[in-house]
C-alpha positions as CSV (number, residue, x, y, z in Angstrom):
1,X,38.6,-22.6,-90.3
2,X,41.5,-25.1,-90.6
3,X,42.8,-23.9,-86.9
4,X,39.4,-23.9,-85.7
5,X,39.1,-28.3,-87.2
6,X,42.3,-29.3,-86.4
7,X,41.9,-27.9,-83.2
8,X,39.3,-30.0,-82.2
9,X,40.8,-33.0,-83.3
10,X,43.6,-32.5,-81.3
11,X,41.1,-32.1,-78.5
12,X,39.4,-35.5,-79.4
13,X,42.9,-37.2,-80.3
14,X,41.6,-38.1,-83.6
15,X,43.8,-39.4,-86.4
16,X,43.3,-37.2,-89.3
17,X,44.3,-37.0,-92.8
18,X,44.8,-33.7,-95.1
19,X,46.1,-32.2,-98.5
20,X,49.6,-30.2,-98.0
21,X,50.5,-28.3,-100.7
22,X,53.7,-26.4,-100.3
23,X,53.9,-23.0,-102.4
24,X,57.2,-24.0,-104.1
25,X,55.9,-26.8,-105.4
26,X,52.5,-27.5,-107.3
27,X,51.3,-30.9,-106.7
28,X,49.6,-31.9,-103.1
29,X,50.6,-34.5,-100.9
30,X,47.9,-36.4,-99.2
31,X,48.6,-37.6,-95.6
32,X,47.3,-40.1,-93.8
33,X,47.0,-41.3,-91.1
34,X,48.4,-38.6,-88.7
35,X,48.6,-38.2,-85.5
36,X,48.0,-34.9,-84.5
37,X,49.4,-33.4,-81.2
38,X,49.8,-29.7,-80.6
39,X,49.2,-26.3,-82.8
40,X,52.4,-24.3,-82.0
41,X,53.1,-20.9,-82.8
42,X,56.4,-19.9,-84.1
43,X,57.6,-15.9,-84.5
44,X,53.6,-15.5,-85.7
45,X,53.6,-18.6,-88.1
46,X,51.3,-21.9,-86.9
47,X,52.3,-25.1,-87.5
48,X,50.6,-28.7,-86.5
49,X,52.9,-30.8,-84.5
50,X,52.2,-34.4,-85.6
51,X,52.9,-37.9,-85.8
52,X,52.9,-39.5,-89.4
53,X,55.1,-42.3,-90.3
54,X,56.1,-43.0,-86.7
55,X,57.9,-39.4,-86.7
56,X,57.3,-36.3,-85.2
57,X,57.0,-33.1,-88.0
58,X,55.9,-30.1,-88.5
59,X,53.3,-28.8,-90.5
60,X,52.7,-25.6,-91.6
61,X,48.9,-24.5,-91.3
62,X,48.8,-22.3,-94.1
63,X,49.7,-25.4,-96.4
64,X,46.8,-27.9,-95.0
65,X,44.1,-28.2,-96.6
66,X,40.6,-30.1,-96.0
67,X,41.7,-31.7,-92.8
68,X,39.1,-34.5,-91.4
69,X,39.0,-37.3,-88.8
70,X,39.2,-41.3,-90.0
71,X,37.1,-41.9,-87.5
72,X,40.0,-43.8,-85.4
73,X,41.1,-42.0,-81.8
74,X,44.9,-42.6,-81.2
75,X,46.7,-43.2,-77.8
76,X,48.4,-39.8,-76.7
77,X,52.3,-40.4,-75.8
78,X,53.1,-37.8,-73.4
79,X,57.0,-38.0,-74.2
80,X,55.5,-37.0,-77.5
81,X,54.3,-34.1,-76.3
82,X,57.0,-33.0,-73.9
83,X,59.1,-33.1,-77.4
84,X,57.1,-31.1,-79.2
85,X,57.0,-28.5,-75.2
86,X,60.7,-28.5,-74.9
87,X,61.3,-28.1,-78.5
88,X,62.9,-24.1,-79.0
89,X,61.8,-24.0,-82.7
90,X,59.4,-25.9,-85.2
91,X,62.3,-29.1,-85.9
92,X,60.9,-31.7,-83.3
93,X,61.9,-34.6,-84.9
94,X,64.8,-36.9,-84.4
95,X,68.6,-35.8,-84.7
96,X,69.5,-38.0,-87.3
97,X,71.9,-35.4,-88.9
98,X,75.6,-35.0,-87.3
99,X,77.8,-31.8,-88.9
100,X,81.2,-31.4,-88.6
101,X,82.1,-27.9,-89.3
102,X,85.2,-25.6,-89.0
103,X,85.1,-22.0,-87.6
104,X,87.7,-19.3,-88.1
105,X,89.4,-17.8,-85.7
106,X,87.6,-14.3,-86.6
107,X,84.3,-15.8,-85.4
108,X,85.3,-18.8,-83.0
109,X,84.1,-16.2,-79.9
110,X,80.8,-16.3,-81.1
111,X,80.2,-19.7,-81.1
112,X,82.1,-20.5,-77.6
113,X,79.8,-17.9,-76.0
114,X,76.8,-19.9,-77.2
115,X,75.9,-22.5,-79.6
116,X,74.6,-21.2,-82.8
117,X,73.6,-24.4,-84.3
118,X,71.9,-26.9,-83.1
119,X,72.9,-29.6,-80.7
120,X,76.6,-28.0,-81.1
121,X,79.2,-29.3,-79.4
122,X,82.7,-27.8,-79.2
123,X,85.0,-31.0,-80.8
124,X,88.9,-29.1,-80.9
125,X,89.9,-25.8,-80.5
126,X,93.1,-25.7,-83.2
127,X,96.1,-23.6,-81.6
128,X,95.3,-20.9,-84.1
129,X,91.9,-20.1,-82.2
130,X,90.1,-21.5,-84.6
131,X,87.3,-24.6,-83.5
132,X,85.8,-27.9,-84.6
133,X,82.5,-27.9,-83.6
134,X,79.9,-31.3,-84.3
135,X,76.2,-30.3,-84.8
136,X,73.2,-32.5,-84.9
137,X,70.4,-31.6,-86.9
138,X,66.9,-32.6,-88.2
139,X,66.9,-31.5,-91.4
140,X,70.1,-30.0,-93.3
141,X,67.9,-26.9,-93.5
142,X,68.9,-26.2,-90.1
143,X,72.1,-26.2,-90.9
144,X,72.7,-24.9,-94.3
145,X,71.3,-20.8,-93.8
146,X,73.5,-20.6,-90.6
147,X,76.7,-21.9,-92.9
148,X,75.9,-19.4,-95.7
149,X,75.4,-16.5,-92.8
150,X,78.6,-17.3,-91.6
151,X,80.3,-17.4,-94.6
152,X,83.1,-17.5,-95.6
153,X,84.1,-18.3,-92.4
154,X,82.5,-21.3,-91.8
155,X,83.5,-24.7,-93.8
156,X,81.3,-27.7,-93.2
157,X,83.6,-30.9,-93.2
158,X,81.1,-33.8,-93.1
159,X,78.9,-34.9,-94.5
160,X,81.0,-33.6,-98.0
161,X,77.0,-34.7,-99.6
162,X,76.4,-31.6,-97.6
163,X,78.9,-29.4,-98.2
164,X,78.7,-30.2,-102.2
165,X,74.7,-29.5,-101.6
166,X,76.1,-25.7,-100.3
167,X,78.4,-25.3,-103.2
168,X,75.9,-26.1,-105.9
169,X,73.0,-23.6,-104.3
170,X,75.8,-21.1,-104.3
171,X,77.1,-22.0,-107.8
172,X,73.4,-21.6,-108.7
173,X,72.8,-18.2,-107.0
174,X,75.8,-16.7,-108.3
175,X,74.5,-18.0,-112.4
């Protein structure tokens, strides 16, 4: 039934407003006014693409709840929408995230054959094989489960917010 709405508000480019409760967390948020754009599916999970607070996000449809028009029509922005078109995976929004990370030797192939993270640009290449790579990112969820898959040969070097934000989920999975 929520497909079925939101689908049709996408259709009459109607600014909406919905409940989004998360099932990690147990309060709703409310949002409003949104801008919705495009129902994508992802590896068999659907998500809203949509505009609210002047950025592009994802929303995942089995966390909407009671979505309805305000009764206002919005102007579609097409470079919106070719965002959301090119866009490889459900993190649309703006790069506002830049990662410096190390890579051992043991792995450097890997990520020379083809970027793993996002954006990822090779930076140095140390004599021992080894790389510097930069990565821009949405979200540091992006960034943090390829770290911890790579580990321990993988080091993030900036942001160190980030790298402490590894340590301490690790400190608290090992407790």
């Amino acid at each position: 039934a929520v497909f079925e709405k939101l689908k049709k508000l996408i259709e009459d480019k109607q600014q909406i407003s919905f409940f989004y409760e998360k099932k990690s967390e147990e309060k709703q948020k409310e949002y409003h006014p949104v801008l919705p754009y495009k129902l994508v599916n992802l590896r068999g999970i659907w998500y809203l693409a949509a505009v609210h607070e002047g950025k592009l996000k994802p929303f995942d449809l089995q966390c909407i709840q009671t979505p309805c028009s305000l009764g206002k029509s919005f102007e579609f922005d097409h470079a919106i929408m070719q965002r959301v078109e090119k866009a490889s995976t459900v993190w649309f929004g703006d790069a506002d995230l830049t990662v410096i990370v190390r890579v051992a030797v043991e792995i450097a192939p890997y990520f020379k054959r083809r970027a793993i993270f996002p954006e990822q640009e090779i930076l140095n290449e140390k004599t021992d094989g080894g790389l510097v790579l930069r990565a821009q990112a949405v979200d540091a969820k992006q960034i943090l489960p390829l770290v911890r898959y790579w580990m321990p040969h993988v080091e993030i070097l900036d942001p160190p917010e980030l790298a402490e934000e590894l340590r301490l989920s690790l400190v608290g999975y090992l407790n």
